[in-house]
C-alpha positions as CSV (number, residue, x, y, z in Angstrom):
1,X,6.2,14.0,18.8
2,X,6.9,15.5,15.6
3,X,4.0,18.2,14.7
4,X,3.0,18.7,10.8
5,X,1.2,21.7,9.6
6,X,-1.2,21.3,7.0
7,X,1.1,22.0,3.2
8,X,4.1,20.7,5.3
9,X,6.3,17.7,4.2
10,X,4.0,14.7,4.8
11,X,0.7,16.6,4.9
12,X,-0.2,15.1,1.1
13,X,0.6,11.8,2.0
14,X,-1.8,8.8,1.3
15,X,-2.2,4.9,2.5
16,X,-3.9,2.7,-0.2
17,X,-5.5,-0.3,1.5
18,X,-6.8,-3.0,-0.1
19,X,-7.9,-6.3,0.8
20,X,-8.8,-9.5,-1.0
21,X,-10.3,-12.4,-1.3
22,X,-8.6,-14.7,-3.8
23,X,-9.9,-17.5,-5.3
24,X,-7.0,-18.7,-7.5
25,X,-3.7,-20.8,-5.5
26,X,-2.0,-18.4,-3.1
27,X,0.8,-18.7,-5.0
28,X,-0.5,-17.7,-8.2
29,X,-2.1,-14.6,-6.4
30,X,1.3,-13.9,-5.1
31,X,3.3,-13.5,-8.4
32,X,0.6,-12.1,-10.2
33,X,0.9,-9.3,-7.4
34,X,4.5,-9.1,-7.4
35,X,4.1,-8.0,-11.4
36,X,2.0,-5.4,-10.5
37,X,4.0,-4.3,-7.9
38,X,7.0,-4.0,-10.3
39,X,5.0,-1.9,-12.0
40,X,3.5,0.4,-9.2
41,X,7.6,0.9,-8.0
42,X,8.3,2.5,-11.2
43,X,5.3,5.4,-10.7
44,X,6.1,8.7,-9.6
45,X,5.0,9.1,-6.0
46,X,5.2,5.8,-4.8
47,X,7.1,5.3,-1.7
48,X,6.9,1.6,-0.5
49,X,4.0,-0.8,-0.1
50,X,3.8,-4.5,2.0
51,X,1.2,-7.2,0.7
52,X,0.3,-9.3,4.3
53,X,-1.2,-12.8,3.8
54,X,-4.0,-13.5,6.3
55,X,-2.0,-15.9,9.1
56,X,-5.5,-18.5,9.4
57,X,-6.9,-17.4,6.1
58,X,-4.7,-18.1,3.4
59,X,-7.4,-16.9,0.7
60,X,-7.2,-13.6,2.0
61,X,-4.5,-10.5,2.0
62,X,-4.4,-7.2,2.5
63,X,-2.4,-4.7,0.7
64,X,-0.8,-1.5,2.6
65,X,0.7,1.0,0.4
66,X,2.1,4.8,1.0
67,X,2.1,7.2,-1.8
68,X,4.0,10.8,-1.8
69,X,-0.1,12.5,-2.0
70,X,-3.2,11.7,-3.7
71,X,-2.9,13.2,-7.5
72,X,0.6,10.6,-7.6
73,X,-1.7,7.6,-6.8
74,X,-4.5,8.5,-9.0
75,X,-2.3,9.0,-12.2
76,X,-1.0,5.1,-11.6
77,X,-4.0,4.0,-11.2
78,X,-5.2,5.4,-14.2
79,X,-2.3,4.7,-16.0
80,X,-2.7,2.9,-19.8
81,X,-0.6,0.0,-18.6
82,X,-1.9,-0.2,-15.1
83,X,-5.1,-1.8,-17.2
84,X,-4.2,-5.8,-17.3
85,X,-2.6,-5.6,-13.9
86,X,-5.6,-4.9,-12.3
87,X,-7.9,-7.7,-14.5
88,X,-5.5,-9.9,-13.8
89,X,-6.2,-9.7,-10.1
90,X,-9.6,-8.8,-10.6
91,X,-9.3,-12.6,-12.5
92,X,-8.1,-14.2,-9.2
93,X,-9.3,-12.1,-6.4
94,X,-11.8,-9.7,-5.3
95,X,-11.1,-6.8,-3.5
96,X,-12.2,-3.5,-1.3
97,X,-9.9,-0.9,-1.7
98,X,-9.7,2.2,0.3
99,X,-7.4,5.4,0.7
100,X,-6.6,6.8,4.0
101,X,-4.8,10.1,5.2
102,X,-1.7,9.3,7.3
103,X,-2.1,11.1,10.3
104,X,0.1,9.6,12.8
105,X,3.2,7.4,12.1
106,X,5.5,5.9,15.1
107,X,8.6,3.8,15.0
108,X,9.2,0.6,17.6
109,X,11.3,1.1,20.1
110,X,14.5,0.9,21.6
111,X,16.1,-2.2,21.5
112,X,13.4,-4.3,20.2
113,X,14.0,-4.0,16.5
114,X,14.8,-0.8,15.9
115,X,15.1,3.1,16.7
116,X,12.4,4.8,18.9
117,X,10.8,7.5,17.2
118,X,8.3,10.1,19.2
119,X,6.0,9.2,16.9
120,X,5.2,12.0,14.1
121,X,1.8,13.2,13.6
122,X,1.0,14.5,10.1
């Protein structure tokens, strides 16, 4: 395992979860989302994100995304022309987001999919 030291590459890092419950056609939900992820690419600090569709509940998702630290998510979030990406899904969904602290991250291993990692706490 990889150790990190609080102030250390990683330590600022931040997961934004968010889950909805949509009440518009999946598909709608979908490329209203993908807009706003176009959007949310383009902001300093963000690293990647994955948007998971329920597998027995199509009407609901949940939203995974890593940021490079806090103060990078908050300024896209309050970002003038974040504004009608979030009515628009606030239009078709509702949602309970929450922000995390990464603390441990671990790769699959050999031979399954991927390279093994020790896993790296942060």
């Amino acid at each position: 395992m990889t150790d990190h030291e609080p102030g250390t590459e990683g330590a600022d890092a931040v997961t934004f979860v968010n889950t909805f419950t949509v009440h518009a056609e999946p598909e709608v939900f979908e490329k209203e989302f993908a807009r706003t992820s176009e959007f949310m690419a383009r902001q300093p600090g963000f690293v990647r994100h994955t948007l998971c569709r329920h597998a027995e509940r199509p009407g609901q998702y949940v939203n995974v995304a890593e940021w490079r630290d806090l103060a990078s998510f908050r300024a896209a979030v309050s970002h003038d022309d974040f504004r009608p990406h979030a009515g628009a899904l606030r239009a078709l969904s509702e949602s309970r987001p929450e922000l995390y602290l990464v603390r441990l991250r671990r790769e699959g291993a050999p031979g399954l999919d991927g390279p093994a990692s020790e896993g790296e706490e942060i």
